[in-house]
C-alpha positions as CSV (number, residue, x, y, z in Angstrom):
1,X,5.1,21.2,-3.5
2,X,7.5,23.3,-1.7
3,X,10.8,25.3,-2.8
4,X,12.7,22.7,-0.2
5,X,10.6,19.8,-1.7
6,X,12.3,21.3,-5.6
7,X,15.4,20.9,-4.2
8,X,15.0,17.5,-2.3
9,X,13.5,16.4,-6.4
10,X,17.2,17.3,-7.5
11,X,19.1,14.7,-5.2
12,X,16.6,11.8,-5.7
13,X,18.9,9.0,-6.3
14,X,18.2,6.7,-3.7
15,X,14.2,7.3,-3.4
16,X,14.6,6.5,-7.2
17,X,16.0,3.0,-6.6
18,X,13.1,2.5,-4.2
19,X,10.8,3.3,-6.3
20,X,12.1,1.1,-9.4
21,X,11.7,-1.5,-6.5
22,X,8.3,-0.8,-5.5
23,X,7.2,-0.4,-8.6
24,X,9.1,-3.5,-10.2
25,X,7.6,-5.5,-7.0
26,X,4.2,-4.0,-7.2
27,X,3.5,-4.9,-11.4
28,X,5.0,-8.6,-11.1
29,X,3.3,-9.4,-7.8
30,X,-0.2,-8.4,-9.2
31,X,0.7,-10.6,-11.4
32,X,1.3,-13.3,-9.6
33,X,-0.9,-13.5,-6.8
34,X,-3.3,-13.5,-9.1
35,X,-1.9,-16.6,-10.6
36,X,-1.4,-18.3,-7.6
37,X,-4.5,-17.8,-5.5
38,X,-7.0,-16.7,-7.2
39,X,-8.0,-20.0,-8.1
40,X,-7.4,-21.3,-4.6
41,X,-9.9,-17.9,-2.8
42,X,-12.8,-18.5,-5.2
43,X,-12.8,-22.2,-4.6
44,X,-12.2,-22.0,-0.8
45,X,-15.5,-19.7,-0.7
46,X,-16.9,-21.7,-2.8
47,X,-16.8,-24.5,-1.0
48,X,-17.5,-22.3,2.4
49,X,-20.4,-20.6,0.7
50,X,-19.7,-17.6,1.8
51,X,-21.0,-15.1,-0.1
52,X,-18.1,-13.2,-1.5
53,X,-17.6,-16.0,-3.8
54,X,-19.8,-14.1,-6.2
55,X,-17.7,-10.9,-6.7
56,X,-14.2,-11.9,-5.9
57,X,-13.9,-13.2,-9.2
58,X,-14.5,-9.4,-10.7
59,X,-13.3,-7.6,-8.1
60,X,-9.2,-9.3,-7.0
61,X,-8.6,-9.1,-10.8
62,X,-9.8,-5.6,-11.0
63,X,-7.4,-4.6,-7.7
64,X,-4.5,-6.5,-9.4
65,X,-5.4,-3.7,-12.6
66,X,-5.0,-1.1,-9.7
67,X,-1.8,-2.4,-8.4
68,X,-0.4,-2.9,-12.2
69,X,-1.1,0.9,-12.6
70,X,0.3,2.0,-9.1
71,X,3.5,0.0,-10.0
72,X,3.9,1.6,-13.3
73,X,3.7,5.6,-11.6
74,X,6.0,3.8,-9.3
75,X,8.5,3.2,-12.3
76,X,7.7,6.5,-13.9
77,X,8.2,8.2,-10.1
78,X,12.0,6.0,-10.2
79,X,12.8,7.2,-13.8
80,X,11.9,11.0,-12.8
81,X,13.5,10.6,-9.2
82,X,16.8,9.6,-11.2
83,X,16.6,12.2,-13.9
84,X,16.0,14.9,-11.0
85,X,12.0,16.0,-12.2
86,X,10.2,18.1,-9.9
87,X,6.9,16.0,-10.9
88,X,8.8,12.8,-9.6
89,X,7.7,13.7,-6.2
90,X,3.8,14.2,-7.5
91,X,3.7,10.6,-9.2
92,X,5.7,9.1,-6.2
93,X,2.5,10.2,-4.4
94,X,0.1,9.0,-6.6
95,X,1.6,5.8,-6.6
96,X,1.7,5.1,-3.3
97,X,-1.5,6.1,-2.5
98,X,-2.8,3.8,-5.4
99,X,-0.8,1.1,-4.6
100,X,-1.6,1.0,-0.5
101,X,-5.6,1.1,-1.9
102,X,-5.1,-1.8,-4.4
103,X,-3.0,-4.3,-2.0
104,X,-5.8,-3.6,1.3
105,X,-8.8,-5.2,0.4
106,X,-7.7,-8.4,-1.5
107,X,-6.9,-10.1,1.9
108,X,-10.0,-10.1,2.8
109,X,-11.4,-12.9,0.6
110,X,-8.1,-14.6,1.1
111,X,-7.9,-14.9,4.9
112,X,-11.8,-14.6,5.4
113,X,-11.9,-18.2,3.3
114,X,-8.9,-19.6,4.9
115,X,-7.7,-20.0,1.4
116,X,-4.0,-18.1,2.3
117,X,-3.2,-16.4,5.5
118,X,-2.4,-13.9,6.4
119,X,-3.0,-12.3,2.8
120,X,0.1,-12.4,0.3
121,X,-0.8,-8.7,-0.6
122,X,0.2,-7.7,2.6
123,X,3.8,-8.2,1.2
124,X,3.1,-5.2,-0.8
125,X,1.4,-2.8,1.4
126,X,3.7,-2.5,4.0
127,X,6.8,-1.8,2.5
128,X,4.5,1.3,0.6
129,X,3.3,2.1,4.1
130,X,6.4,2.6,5.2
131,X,7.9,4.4,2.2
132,X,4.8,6.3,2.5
133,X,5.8,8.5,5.4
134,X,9.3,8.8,4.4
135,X,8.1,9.9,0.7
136,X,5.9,12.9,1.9
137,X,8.3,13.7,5.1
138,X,11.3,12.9,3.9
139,X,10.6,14.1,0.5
140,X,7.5,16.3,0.6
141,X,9.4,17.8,3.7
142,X,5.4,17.6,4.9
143,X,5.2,17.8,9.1
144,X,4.0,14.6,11.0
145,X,0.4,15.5,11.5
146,X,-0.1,16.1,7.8
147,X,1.4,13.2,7.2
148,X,-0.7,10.8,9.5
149,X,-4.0,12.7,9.1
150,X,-3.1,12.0,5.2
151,X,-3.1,8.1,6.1
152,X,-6.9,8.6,7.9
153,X,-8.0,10.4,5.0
154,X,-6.7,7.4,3.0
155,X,-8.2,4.8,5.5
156,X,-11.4,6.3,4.6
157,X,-10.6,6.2,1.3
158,X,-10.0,2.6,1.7
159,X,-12.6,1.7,3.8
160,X,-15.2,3.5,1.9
161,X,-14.2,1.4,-1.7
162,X,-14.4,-1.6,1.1
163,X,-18.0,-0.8,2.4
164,X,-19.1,-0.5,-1.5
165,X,-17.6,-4.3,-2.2
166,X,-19.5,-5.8,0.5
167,X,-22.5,-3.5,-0.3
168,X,-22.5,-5.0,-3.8
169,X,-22.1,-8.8,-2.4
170,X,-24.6,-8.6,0.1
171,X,-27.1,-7.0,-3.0
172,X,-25.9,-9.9,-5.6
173,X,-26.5,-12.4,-2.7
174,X,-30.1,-11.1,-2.0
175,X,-31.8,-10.1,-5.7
176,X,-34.7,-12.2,-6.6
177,X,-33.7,-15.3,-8.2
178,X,-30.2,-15.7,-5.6
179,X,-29.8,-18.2,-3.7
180,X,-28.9,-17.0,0.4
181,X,-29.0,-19.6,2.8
182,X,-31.2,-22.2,0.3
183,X,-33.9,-19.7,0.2
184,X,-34.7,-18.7,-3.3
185,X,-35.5,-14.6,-2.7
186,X,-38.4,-13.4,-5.0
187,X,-38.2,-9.5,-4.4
188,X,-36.1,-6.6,-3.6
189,X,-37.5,-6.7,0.1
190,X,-33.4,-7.4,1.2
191,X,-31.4,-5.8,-1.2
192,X,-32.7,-2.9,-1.5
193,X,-30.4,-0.8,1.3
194,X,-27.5,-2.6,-0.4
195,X,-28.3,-1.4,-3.8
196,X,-28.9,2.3,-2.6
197,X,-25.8,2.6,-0.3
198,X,-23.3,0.6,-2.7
199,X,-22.6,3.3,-4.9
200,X,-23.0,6.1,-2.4
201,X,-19.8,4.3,-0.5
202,X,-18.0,4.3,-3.8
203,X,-18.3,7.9,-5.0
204,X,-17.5,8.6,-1.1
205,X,-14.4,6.5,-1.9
206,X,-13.2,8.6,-4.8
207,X,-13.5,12.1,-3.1
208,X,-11.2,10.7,-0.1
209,X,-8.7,9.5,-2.6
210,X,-8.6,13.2,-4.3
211,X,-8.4,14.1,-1.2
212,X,-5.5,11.8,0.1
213,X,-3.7,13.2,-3.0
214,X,-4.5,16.4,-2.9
215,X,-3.6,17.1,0.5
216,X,0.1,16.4,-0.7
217,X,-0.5,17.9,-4.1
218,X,-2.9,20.7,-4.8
219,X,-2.3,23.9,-4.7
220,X,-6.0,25.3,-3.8
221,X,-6.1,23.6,-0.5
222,X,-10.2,24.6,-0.3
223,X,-10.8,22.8,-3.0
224,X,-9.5,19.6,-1.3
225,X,-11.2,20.1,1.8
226,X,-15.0,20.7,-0.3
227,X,-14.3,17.3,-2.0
228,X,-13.2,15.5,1.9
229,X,-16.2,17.2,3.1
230,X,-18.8,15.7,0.5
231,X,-16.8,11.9,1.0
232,X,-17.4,12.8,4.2
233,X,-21.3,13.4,4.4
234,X,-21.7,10.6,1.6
235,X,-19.6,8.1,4.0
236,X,-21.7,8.9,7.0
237,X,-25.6,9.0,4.9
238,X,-24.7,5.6,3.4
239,X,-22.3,4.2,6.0
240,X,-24.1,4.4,9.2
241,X,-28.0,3.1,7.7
242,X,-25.8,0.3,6.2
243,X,-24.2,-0.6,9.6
244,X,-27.4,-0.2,11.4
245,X,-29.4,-2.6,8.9
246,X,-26.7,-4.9,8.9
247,X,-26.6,-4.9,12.8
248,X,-30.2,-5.1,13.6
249,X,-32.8,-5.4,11.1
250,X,-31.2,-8.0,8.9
251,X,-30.3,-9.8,11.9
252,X,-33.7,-10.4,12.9
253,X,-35.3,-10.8,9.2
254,X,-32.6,-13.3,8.9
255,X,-33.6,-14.5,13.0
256,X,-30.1,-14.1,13.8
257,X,-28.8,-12.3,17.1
258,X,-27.7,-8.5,16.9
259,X,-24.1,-8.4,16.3
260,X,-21.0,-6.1,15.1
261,X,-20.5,-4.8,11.5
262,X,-17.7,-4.1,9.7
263,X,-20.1,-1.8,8.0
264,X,-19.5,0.7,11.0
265,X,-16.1,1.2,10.4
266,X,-15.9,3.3,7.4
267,X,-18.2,5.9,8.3
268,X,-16.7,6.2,12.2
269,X,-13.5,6.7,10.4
270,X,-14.8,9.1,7.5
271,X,-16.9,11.0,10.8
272,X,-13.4,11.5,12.6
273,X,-11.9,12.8,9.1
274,X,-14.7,15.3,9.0
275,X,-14.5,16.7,12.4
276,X,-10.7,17.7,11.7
277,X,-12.2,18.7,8.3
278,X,-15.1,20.7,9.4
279,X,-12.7,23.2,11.7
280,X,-11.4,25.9,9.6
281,X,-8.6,26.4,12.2
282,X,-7.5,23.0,12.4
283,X,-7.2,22.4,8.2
284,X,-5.9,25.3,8.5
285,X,-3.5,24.1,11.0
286,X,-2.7,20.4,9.2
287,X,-2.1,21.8,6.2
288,X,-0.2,25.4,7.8
């Protein structure tokens, strides 16, 4: 946090009604999405079959916990905003990033079943998008490209936790004794890539989010960039064998066609990070 950044803590008042709004908005719609469609998604892929219908149960509750606790440093970011903290500004940025995480993948299941579209989470996210950039420029008094090169780390952060999810569908879908397709599997033949690469994605996942905060946050900017670095050669050992399987070898096991992956995307984006993250100069320059 800058001297500038101190000062901009001291006259908070109106990033302090925002975030008693975000925050306010963040707690009651988890909530209430949950009450409202979670129901409605897990008996729209039921009835679809598709095969998220065996984690979305476990997994929209457990983003709703996510969004809950991103709504709360959202309120405790408004209190200290109001009060004139200089750690308002730090818990402002935890919570958004938390909060932009927890409201992103739960349309998937929604729209991807036809249950509700497009997702009601998306009600959330972009408002936090937007009072992303004028949290860290505004107040962070942060330049533009460390802003937006915040957001891809975050997107890989995102996409990362994403790649895990399916990861861990696509294993519970293919263990002995699951049903994929009416075809009872009797050994590990198909999950196996799914069971390696699902928590390689998530620990990738974690060190982009330490990173996405600490970016903003930390004072040992090295530090940061050793964690991005290791997300980064976790998302690409796990991401891109996951993709490539996905794309070609189940296909054919499966005697499908070859076709695109969403697999791909979080290790293209995590491999774009890294290349800004592997240059000393340009870190050096982002975060200058």
């Amino acid at each position: 946090m800058t001297e500038e950044t101190k000062i901009k803590s001291r006259k908070g008042g109106s990033m302090g009604v925002v975030a008693l709004i975000l925050g306010a908005a963040g707690v009651f719609c988890s909530y209430l999405f949950i009450f409202l469609f979670l129901d409605t998604i897990v008996f729209a892929e039921t009835a679809a079959a598709t095969e998220c219908r065996l984690v979305s149960p476990f997994f929209i509750p457990l983003f709703a916990v996510f969004g809950i606790l991103g709504g709360m440093l959202w309120l405790t970011a408004g209190v200290g905003f109001f009060g004139k903290k200089e750690w308002a500004y730090s818990v402002g940025v935890i919570a958004v990033v938390i909060t932009l995480f927890a409201t992103m993948w739960p349309n998937i299941p929604a729209m991807e079943s036809g249950a509700v579209a497009p997702g009601p989470w998306f009600l959330i996210f972009f408002p936090n998008l937007l009072v992303y950039f004028i949290l860290v420029m505004r107040k962070g008094h942060e330049r533009g490209k460390k802003a937006w090169f915040g957001l891809l780390l975050g997107i890989a952060f995102i996409l990362n936790f994403i790649n895990g999810i399916a990861a861990t569908t696509r294993m519970s879908n293919r263990l002995p004794g699951m049903t994929v397709e009416l075809e009872l599997m009797t050994d590990y033949s198909r999950a196996w890539i799914y069971m390696l690469t699902m928590p390689t994605n998530m620990l990738a996942s974690i060190l982009f989010g330490l990173a996405t905060v600490g970016i903003f946050l930390a004072k040992n900017k090295e530090k940061v960039r050793i964690a991005a670095l290791a997300g980064t050669f976790l998302a690409i050992s796990a991401g891109f064998p996951l993709a490539l399987y996905s794309m070609f070898i189940e296909s054919v096991l499966m005697g499908e066609s070859a076709g695109f992956s969403m697999f791909i995307l979080g290790p293209v984006v995590s491999l774009v990070a890294g290349i800004f993250i592997m240059s000393s100069k340009t870190w050096n320059k982002i975060n200058g």
